[in-house]
C-alpha positions as CSV (number, residue, x, y, z in Angstrom):
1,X,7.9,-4.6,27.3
2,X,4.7,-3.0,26.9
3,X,3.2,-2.8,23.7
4,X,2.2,0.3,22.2
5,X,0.1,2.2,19.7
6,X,1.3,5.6,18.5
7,X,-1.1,7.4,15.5
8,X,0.4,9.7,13.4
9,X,-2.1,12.4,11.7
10,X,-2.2,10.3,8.1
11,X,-4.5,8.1,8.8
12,X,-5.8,7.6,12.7
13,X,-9.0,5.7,11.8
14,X,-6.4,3.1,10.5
15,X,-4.3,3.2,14.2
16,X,-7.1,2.8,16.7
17,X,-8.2,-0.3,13.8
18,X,-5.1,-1.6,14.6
19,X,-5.1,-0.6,18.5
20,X,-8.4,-2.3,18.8
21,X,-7.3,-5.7,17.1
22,X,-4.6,-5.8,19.5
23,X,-6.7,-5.1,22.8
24,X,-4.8,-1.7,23.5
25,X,-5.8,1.8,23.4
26,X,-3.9,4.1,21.3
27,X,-1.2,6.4,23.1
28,X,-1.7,10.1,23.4
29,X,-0.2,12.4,21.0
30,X,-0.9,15.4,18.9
31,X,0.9,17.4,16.1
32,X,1.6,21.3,16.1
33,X,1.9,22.8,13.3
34,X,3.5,26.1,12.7
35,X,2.6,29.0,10.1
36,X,5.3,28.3,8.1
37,X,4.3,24.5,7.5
38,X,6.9,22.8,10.0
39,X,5.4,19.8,11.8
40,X,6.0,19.2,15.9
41,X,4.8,15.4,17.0
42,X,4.7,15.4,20.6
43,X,3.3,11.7,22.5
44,X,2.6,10.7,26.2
45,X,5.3,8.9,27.8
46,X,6.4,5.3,26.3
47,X,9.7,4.6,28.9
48,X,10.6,1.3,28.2
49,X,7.8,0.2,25.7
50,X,7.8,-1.7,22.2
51,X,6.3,1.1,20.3
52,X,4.6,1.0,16.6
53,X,3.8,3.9,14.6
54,X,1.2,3.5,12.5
55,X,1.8,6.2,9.8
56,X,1.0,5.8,5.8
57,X,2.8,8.1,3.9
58,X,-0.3,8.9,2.0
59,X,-0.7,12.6,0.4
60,X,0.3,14.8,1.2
61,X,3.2,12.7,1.1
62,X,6.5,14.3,2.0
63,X,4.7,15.9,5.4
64,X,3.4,12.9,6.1
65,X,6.8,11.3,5.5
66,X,8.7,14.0,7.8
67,X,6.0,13.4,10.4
68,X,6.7,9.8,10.6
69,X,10.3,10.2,11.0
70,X,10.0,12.9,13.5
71,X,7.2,10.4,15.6
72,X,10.2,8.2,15.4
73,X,12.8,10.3,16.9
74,X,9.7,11.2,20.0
75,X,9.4,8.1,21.0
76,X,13.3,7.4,21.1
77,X,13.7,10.4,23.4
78,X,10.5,9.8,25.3
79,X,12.7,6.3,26.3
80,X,11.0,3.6,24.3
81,X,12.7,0.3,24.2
82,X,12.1,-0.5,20.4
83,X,10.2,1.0,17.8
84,X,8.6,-0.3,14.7
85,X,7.1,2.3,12.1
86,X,4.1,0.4,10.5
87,X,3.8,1.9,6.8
88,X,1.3,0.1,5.1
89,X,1.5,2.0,1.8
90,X,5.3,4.1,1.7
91,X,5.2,7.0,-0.5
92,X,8.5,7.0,-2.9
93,X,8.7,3.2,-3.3
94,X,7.9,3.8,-6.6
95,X,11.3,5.7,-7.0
96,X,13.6,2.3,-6.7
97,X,15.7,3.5,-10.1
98,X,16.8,5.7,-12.3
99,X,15.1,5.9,-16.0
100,X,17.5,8.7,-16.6
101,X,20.7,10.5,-16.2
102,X,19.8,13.3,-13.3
103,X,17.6,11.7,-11.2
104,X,17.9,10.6,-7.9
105,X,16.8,7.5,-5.9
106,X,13.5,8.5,-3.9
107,X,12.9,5.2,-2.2
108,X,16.5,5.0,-1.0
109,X,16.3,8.3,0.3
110,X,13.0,7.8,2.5
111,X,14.1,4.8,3.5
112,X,17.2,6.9,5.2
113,X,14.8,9.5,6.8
114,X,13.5,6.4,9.0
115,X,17.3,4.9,9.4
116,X,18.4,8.4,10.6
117,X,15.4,8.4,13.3
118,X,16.4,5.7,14.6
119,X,13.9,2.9,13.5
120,X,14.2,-0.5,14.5
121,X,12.4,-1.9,11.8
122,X,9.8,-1.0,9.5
123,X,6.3,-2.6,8.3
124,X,4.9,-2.0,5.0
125,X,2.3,-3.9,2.7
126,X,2.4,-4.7,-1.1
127,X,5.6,-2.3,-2.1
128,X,5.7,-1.3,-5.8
129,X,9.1,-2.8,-6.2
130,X,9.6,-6.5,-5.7
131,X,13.4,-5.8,-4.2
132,X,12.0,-3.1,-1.5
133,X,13.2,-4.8,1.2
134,X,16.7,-5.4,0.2
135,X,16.7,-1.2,-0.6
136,X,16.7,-0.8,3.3
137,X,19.5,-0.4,5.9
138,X,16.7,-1.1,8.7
139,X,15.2,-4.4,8.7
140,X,12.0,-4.6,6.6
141,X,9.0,-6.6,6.6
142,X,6.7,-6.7,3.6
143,X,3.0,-8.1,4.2
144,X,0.4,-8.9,1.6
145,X,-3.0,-8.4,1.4
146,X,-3.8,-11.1,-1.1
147,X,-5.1,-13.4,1.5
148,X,-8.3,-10.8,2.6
149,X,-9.1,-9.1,-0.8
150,X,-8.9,-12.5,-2.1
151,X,-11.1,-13.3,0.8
152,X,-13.3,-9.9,-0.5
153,X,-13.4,-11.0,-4.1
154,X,-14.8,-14.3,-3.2
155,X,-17.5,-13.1,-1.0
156,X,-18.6,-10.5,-3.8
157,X,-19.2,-13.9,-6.3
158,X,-17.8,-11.8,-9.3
159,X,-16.4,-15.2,-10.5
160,X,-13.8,-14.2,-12.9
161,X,-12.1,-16.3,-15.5
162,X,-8.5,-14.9,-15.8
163,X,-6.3,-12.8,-14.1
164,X,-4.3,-10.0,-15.8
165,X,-1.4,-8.2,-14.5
166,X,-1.8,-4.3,-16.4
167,X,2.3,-4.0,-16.6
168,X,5.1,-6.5,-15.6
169,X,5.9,-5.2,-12.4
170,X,2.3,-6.7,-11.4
171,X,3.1,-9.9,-12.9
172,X,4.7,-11.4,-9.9
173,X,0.7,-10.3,-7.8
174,X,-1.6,-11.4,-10.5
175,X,0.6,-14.8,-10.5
176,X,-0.3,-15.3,-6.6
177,X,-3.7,-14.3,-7.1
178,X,-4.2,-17.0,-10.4
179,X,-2.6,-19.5,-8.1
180,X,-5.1,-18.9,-5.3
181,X,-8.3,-18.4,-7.5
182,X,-7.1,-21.3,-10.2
183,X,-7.1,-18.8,-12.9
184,X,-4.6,-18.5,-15.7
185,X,-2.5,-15.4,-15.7
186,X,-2.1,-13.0,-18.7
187,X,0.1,-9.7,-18.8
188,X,0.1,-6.1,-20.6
189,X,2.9,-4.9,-21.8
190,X,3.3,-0.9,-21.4
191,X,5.0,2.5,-22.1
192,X,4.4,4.9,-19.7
193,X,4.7,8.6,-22.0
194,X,4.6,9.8,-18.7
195,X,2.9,10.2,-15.4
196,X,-1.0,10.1,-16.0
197,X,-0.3,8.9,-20.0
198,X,0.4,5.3,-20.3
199,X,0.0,3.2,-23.9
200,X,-0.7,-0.6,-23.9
201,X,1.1,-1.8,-26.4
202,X,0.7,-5.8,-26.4
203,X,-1.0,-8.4,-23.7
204,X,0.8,-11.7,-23.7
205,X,-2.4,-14.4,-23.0
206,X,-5.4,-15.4,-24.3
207,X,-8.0,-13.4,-23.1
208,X,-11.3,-13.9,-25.7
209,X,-14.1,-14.4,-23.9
210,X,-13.0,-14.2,-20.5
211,X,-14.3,-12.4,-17.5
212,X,-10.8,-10.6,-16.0
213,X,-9.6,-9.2,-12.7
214,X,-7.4,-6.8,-13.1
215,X,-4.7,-6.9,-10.4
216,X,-1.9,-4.2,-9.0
217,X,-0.2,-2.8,-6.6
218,X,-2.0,0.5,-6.3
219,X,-4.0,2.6,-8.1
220,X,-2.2,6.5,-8.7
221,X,-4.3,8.2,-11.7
222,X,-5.7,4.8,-12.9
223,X,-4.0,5.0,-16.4
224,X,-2.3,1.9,-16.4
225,X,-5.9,0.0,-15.2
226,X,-7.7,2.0,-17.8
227,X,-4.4,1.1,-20.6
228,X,-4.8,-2.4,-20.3
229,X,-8.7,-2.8,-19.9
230,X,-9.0,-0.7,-23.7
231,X,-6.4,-3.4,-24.5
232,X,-7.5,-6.6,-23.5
233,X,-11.5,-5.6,-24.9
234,X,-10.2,-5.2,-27.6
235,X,-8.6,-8.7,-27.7
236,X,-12.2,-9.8,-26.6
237,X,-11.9,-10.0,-22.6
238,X,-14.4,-8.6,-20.4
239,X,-13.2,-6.3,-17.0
240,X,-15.1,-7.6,-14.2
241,X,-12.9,-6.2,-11.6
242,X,-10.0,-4.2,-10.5
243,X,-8.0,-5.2,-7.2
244,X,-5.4,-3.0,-5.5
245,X,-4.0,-2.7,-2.1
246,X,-3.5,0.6,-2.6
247,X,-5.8,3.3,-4.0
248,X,-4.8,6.9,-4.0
249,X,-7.1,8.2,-6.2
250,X,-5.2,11.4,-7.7
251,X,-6.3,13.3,-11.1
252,X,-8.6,12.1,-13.1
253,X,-9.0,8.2,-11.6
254,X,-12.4,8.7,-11.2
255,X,-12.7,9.5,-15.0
256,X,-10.4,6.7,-15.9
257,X,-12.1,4.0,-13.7
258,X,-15.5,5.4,-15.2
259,X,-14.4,4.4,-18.4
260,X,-13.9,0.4,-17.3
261,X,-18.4,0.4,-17.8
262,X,-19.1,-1.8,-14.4
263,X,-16.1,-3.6,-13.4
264,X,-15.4,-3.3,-9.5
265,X,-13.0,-1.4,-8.0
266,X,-11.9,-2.9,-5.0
267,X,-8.8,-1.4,-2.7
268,X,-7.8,-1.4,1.1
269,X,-8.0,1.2,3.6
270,X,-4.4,1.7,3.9
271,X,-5.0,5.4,2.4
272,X,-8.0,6.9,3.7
273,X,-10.8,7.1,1.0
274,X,-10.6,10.9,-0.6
275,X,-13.7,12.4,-2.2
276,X,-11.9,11.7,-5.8
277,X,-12.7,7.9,-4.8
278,X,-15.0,6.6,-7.6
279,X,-18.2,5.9,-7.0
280,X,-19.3,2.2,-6.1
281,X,-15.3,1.4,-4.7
282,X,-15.5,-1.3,-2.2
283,X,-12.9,-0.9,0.3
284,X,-11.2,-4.1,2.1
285,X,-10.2,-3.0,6.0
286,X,-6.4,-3.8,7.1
287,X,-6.7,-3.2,10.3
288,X,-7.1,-6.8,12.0
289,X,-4.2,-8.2,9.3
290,X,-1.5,-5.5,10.6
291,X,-2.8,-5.9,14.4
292,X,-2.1,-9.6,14.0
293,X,1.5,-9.1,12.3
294,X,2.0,-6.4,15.6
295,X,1.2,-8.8,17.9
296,X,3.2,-11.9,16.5
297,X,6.1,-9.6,16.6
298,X,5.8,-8.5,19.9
299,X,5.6,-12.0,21.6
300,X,8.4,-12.6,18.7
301,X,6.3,-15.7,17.0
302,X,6.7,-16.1,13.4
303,X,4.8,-13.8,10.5
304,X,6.3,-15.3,7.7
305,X,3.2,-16.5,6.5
306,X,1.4,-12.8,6.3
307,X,4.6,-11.8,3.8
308,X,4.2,-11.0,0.7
């Protein structure tokens, strides 16, 4: 089988990063849009070929999400052999539960979108829940990007002294990047009021005089980050840095990360950089990681050691 590239409209600078790691070009396509908002992916011929579509569901999410899952469905009537949709950051991951009677189970039902498509499998990096994977009737693959930002941090010589994980669901990432740099881990224990008003309410670790890198999955409004910095000052720690795969950059981050004096902000390119970015934000490129998972499972080798 040939291997191909498909770009979906989300984020193409990301695709042809990914094309270009892998030696290929990307494969023709464009998207029509009609008045009324419906989308229309159309591609080039892929007969036969192990297809990838390279498709963050970044804002605006739920066309974005649509478009994937209609790329999908193309390249399964265009004739393509197999196809993978490479999802680096998957909008509604965030939805793995229910905090109250009446809601429903976003993640469960994206993940269905892609299942009804017709997906082989599907690629994402860093998923808010730890228990993604096993949410999925397709088979998933979750990669980190520990290994380059860690690589990023490094290079930048901002030399921190502890790690701190701003909630618990981070815990389990600030643990892999102490173990990596070290650096003893220490954890902030939250209420979210609701979604861009989030209280610290204890951090478990001593933090006194100690330089911190602050460490998640993604950064939304960057009220959590901003939560637990006010906290652990005030226990005497000092934010040097803040690391997530992820930045979206809605609201009033800019404000928020503003109010962390100069700590770095440091996230991925898996979501294009917006103009609400904050200024100074150093962005760590995917591209070469995800071409290099692509093309270990194309010749079928082994990518356990890219997983998070």
């Amino acid at each position: 089988m040939t291997l191909r590239v498909v770009a979906g409209s989300a984020h193409p600078t990301l695709a042809r990063a990914v094309a270009m790691g892998l030696g290929v070009e990307v494969a023709g396509s464009r998207v029509e849009r009609f008045p009324d908002g419906e989308v229309r992916p159309e591609i080039e011929s892929v007969r036969g070929d192990d297809v990838y579509v390279v498709q963050p569901t970044v804002p605006p999410v739920n066309e974005h999400l649509v478009e994937l899952a209609l790329l999908i469905d193309a390249c399964r009537r265009s004739g393509a052999a197999r196809v993978t949709a490479v999802a680096p950051y998957f909008g509604y991951a965030r939805q793995d539960r229910r905090t109250r009677s009446g809601q429903g189970i976003g993640a469960t039902v994206a993940l269905g979108m892609l299942a009804t498509a017709d997906a082989d499998r599907l690629v994402v990096m860093d998923p808010h829940p730890p228990a993604f994977e096993a949410m999925s009737t397709i088979p998933t693959l979750t990669l980190t990007a520990a290994t380059v930002m860690i690589e990023a941090l490094t290079a930048a010589h901002l030399d921190p002294t502890i790690v701190v994980a701003p909630d618990l669901g981070a815990l389990k990432r600030a643990e892999r990047f102490g173990a990596a740099l070290g650096l003893p881990v220490a954890v902030v224990q939250k209420s979210r009021q609701s979604s861009t008003v989030v209280q610290a309410l204890d951090l478990v670790g001593d933090v006194a005089g100690r330089r911190a890198l602050i460490v998640d999955d993604m950064i939304a409004t960057g009220a959590t980050i901003a939560a637990a910095a006010r906290l652990l000052t005030s226990r005497g720690g000092e934010p040097v840095a803040v690391l997530a795969t992820h930045g979206l950059f809605v609201g009033e981050t800019a404000a928020w990360l503003g109010s962390l004096g100069g700590a770095t902000s440091m996230v991925t390119d898996t979501v294009p950089a917006g103009r609400a970015a904050p200024e100074g934000l150093e962005v760590v490129g995917v591209g070469p990681l995800l071409a290099e998972a692509i093309g270990r499972l194309h010749a079928e080798r082994s990518i356990e050691d890219l997983l998070g």
